[in-house]
C-alpha positions as a Markdown table, in Angstrom:
| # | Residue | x | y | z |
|---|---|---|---|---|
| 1 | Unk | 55.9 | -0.6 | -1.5 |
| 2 | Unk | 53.7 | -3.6 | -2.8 |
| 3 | Unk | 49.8 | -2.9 | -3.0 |
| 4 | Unk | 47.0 | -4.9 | -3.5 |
| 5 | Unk | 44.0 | -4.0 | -5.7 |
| 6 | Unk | 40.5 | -5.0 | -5.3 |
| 7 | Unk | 37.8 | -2.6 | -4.8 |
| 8 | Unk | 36.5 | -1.2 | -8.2 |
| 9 | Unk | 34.0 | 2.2 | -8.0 |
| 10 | Unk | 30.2 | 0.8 | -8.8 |
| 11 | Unk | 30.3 | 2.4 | -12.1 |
| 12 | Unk | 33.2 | 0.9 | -13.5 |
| 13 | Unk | 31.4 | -2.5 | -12.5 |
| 14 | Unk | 28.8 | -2.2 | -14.9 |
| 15 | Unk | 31.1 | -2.7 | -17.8 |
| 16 | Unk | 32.4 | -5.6 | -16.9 |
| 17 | Unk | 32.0 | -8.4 | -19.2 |
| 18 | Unk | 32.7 | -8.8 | -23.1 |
| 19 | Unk | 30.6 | -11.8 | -24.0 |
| 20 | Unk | 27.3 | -13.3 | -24.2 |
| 21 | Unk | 28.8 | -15.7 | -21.8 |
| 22 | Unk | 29.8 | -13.2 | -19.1 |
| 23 | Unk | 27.0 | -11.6 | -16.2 |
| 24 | Unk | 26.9 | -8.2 | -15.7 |
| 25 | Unk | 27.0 | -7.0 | -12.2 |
| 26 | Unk | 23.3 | -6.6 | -12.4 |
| 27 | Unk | 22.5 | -10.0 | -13.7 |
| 28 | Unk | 25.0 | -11.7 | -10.9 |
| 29 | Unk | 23.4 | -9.6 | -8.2 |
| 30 | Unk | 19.6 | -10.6 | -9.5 |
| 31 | Unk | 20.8 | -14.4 | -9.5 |
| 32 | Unk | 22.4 | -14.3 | -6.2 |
| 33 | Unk | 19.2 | -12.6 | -4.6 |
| 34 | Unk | 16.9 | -15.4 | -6.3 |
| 35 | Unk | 19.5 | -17.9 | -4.5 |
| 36 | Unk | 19.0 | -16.5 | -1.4 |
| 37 | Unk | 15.3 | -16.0 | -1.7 |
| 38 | Unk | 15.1 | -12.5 | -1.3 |
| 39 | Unk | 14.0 | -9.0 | -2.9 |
| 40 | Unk | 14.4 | -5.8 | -1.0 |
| 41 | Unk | 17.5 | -5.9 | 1.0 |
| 42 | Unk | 20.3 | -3.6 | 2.3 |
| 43 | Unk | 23.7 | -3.4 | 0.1 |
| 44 | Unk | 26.5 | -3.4 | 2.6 |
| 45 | Unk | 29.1 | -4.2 | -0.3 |
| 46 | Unk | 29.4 | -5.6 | -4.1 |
| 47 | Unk | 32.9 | -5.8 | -6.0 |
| 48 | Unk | 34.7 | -7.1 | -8.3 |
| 49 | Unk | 37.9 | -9.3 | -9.1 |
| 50 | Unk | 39.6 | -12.2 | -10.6 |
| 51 | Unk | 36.5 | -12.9 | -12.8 |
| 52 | Unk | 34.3 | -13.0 | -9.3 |
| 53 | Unk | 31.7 | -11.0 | -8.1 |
| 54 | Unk | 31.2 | -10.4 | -4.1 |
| 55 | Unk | 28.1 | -9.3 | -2.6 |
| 56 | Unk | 27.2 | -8.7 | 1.0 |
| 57 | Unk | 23.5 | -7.7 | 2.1 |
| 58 | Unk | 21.0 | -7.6 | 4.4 |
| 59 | Unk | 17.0 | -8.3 | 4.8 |
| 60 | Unk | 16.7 | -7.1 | 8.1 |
| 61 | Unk | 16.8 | -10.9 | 9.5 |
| 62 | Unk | 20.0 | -12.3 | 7.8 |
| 63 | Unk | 23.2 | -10.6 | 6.4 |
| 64 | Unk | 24.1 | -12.7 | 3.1 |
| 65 | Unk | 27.8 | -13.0 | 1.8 |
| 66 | Unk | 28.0 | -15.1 | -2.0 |
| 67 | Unk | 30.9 | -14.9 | -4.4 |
| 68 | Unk | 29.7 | -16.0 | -7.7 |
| 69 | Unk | 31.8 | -16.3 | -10.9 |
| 70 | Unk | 31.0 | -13.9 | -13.9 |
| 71 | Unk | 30.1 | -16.9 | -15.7 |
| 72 | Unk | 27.1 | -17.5 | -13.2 |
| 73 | Unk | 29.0 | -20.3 | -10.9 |
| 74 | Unk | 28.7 | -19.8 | -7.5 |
| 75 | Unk | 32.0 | -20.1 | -5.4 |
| 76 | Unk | 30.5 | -19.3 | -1.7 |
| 77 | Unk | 27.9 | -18.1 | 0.1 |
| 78 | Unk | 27.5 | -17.7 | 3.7 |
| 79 | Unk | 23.8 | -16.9 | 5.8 |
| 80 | Unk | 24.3 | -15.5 | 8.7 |
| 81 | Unk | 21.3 | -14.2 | 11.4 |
| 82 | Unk | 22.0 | -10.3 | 12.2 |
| 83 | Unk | 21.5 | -11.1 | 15.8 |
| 84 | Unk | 24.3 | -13.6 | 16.5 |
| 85 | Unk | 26.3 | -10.8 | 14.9 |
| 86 | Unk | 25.4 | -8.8 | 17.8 |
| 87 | Unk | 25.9 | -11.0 | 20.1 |
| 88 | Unk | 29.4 | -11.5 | 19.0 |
| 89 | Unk | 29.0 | -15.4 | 18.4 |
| 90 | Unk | 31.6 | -16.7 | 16.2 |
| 91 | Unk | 30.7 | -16.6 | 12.7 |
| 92 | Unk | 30.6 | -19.4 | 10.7 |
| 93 | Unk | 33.2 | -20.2 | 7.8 |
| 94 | Unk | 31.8 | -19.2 | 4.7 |
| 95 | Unk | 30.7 | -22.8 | 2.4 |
| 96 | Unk | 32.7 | -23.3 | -0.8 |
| 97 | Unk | 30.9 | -24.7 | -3.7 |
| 98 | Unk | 32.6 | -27.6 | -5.1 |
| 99 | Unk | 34.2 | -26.9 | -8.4 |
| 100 | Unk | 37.3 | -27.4 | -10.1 |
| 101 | Unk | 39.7 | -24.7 | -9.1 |
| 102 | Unk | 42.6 | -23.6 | -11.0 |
| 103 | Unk | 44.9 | -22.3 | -7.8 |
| 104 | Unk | 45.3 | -23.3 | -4.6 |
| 105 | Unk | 43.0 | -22.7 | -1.7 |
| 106 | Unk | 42.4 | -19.0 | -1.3 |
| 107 | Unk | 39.4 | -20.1 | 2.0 |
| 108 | Unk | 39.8 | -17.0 | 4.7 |
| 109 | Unk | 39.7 | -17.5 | 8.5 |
| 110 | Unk | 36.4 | -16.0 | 9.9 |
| 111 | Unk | 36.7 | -17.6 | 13.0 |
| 112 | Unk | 37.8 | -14.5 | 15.1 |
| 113 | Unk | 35.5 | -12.1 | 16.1 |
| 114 | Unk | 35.2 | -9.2 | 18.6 |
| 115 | Unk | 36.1 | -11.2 | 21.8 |
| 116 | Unk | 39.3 | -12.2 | 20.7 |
| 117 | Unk | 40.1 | -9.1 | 18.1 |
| 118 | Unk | 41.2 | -5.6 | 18.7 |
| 119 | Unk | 42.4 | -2.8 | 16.2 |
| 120 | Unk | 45.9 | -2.1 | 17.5 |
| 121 | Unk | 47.2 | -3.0 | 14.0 |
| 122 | Unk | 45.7 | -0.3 | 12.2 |
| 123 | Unk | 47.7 | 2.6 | 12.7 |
| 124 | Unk | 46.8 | 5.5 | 15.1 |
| 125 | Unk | 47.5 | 8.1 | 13.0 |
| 126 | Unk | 45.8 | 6.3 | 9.7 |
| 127 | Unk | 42.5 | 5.9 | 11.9 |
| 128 | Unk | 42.7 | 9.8 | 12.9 |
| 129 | Unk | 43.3 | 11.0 | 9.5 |
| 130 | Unk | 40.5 | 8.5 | 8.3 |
| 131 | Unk | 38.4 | 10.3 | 10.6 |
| 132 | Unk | 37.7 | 7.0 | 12.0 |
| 133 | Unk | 35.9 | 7.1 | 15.7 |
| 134 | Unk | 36.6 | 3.7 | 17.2 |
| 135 | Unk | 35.0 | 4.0 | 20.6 |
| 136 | Unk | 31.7 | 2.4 | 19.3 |
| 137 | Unk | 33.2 | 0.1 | 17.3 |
| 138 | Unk | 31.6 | -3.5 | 17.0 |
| 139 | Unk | 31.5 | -6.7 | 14.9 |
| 140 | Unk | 35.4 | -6.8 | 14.8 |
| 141 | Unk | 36.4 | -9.2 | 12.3 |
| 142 | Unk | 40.0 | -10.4 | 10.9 |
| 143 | Unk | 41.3 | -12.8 | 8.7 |
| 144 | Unk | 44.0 | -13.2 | 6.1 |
| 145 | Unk | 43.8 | -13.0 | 2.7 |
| 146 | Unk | 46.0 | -14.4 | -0.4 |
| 147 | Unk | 47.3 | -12.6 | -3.5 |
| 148 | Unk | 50.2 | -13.9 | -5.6 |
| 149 | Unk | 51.2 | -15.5 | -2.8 |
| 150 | Unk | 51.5 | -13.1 | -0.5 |
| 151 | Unk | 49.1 | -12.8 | 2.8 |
| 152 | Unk | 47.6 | -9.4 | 3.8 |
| 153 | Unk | 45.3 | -8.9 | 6.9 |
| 154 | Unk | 41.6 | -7.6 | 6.4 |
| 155 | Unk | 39.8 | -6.0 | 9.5 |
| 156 | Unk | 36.1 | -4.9 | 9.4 |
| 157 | Unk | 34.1 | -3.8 | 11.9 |
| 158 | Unk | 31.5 | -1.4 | 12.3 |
| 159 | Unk | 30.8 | 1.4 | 14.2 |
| 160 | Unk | 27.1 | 3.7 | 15.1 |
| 161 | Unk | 27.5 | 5.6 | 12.0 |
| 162 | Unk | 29.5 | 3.2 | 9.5 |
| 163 | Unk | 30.9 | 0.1 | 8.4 |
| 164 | Unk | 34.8 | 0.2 | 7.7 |
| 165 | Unk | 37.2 | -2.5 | 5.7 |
| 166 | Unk | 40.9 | -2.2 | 6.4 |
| 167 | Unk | 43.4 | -4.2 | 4.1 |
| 168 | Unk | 47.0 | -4.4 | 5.9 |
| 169 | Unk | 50.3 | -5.3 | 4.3 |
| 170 | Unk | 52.3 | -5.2 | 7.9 |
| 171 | Unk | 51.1 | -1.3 | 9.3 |
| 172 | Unk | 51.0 | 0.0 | 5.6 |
| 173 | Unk | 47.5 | 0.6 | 4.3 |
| 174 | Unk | 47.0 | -1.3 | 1.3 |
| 175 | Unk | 42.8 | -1.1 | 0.7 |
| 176 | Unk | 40.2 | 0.8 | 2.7 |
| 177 | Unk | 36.7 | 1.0 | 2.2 |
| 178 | Unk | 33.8 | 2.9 | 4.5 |
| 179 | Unk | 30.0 | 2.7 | 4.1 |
| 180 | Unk | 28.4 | 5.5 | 5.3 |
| 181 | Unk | 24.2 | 5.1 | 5.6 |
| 182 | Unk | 22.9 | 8.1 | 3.2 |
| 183 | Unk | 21.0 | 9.1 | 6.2 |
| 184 | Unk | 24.6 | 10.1 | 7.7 |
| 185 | Unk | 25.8 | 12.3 | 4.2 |
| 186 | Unk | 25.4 | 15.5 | 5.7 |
| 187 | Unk | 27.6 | 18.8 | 6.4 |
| 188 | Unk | 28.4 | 20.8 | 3.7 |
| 189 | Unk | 28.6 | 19.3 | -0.3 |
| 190 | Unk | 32.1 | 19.5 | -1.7 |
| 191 | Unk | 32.6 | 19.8 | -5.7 |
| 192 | Unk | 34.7 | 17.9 | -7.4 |
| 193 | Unk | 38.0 | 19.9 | -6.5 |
| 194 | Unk | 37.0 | 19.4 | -3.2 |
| 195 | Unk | 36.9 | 15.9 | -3.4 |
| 196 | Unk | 40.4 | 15.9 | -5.1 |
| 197 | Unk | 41.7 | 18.3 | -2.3 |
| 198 | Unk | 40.3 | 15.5 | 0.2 |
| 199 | Unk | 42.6 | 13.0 | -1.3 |
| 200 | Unk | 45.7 | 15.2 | -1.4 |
| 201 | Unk | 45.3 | 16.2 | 2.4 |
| 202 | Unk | 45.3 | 12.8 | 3.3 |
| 203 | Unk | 48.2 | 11.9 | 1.1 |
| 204 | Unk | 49.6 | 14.8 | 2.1 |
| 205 | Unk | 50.5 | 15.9 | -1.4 |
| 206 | Unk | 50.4 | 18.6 | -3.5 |
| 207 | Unk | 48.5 | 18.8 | -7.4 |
| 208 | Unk | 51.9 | 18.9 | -9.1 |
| 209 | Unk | 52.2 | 15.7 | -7.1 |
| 210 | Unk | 49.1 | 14.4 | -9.6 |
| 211 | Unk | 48.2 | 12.9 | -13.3 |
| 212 | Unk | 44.4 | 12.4 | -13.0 |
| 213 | Unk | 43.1 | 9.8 | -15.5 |
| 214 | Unk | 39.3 | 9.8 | -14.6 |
| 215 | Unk | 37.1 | 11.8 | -13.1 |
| 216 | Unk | 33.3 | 11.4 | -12.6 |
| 217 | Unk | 30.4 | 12.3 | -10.3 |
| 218 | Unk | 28.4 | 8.9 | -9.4 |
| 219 | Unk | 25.0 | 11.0 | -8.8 |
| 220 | Unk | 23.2 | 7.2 | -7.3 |
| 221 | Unk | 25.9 | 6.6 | -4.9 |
| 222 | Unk | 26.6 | 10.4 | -4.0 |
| 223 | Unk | 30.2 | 10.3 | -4.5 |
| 224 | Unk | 33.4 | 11.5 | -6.5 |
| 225 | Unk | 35.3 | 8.7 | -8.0 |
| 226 | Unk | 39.3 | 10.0 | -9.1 |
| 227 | Unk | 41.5 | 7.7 | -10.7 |
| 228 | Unk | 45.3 | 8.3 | -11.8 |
| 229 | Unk | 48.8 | 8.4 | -10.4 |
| 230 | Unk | 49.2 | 10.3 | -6.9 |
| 231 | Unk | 53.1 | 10.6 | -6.3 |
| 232 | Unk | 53.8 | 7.8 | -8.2 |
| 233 | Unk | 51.3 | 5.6 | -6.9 |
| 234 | Unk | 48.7 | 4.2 | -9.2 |
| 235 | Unk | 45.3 | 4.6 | -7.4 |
| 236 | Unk | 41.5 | 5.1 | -7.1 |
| 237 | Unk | 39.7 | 7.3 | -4.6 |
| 238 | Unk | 35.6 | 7.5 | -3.9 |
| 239 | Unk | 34.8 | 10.9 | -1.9 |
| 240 | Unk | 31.2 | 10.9 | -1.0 |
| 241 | Unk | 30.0 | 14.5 | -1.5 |
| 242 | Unk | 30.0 | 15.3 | 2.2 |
| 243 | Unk | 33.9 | 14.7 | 1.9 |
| 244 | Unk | 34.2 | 11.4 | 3.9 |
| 245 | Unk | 36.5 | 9.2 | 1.9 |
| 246 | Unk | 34.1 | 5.8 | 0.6 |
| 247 | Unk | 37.2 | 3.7 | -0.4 |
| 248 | Unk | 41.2 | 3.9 | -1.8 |
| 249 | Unk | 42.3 | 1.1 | -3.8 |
| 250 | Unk | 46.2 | 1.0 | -4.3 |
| 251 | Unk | 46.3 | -0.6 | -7.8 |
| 252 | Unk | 50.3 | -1.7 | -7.8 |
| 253 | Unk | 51.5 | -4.4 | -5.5 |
């Protein structure tokens, strides 16, 4: 089964870089908020990949979407007001930056939105076991992406308590990603077993089944980040400590 790897856990992030030349999450996410003109403002998502950075946040007016290279060159950046969101208007296509690019065009579709999306292609079964309640769920986007040639289908949306990130190859789940408000981290505080017993239920696996490689408590983002081989899959899990799963990041294709 091919998988797709993008989301990296906040902590690893910091790391990145090995030269004088390269910015360090915290330096690309201070140049992208001077960009945009803002100080205080609500991280919805920040990542890492192919040498870029991706940030998405909000001010309370506008949600901001940049991708910026490590070397400080931005790629794209999209404002968008929060209310059209609501509204459901369609949502503009995000501007690239003209610069020399060494592959081929890797643009997404953003052009469908809630009126003309549903989320029939995510599994019935992976939503339940996701705990995922869709009856409130809003701001439907979907697009494809490109990786090694191959297109995979990203749905986001959000719902009253969340904001969830599918990555499809076909119905097989090949990234996931939830951000829960801190507001919303509450029932009872799992340990880090816990957290590891979280991902085996949903595997539905046992802990010979298991080769852990890392294991840490992120204490500012409240959450258990596992990384190793689960039944032969190479793969990273964030648990926040209320037990919701934050992300899973299949790392093989």
């Amino acid at each position: 089964m091919r998988k797709l790897g993008i989301i990296l856990p906040a902590a690893l992030l910091m790391i990145v870089g090995c030269s004088d030349q390269t910015l360090s999450m915290e330096d690309a996410l201070k140049k992208v908020k001077e960009d945009a003109g803002v100080n205080e403002v609500n991280m919805v998502e920040q990542s890492y990949t192919d040498d870029q950075y991706h940030f998405v946040f909000e001010d309370g007016t506008n949600r901001y979407d940049y991708t910026i290279e490590e070397d400080g060159e931005f790629v794209s950046k999209n404002i968008q007001a929060i209310q059209a969101q609501v509204d459901n208007q369609t949502q503009p296509e995000a501007t690239p930056i003209p610069r020399p690019q060494p592959g081929g065009n890797t643009n997404n579709d953003h052009g469908l939105t809630s009126d003309t999306v549903d989320l029939s292609m995510i599994p019935t079964d992976l939503l339940t076991k996701l705990n995922v309640d869709t009856t409130t769920a809003k701001n439907i986007r979907q697009h494809d992406k490109r990786d090694d040639g191959k297109t995979y289908t990203e749905i986001e949306f959000s719902t009253d308590f969340a904001r969830y990130e599918f990555v499809m190859d076909g119905d097989l789940l090949v990234e996931y990603e939830c951000d829960l408000n801190r507001g919303n981290l509450n029932g009872e505080t799992i340990d880090a077993d816990g957290a590891i017993q979280v991902a085996l239920d949903f595997l539905g696996i046992s802990l010979d089944d298991v080769t852990l490689y890392d294991q840490e408590y992120d204490r500012d983002d409240y959450q258990y980040e596992l990384e190793g081989v689960f039944a032969d899959e190479s793969m990273d899990f964030t648990i926040y400590e209320n037990g919701v799963i934050h992300s899973i990041d299949y790392n093989h294709r």
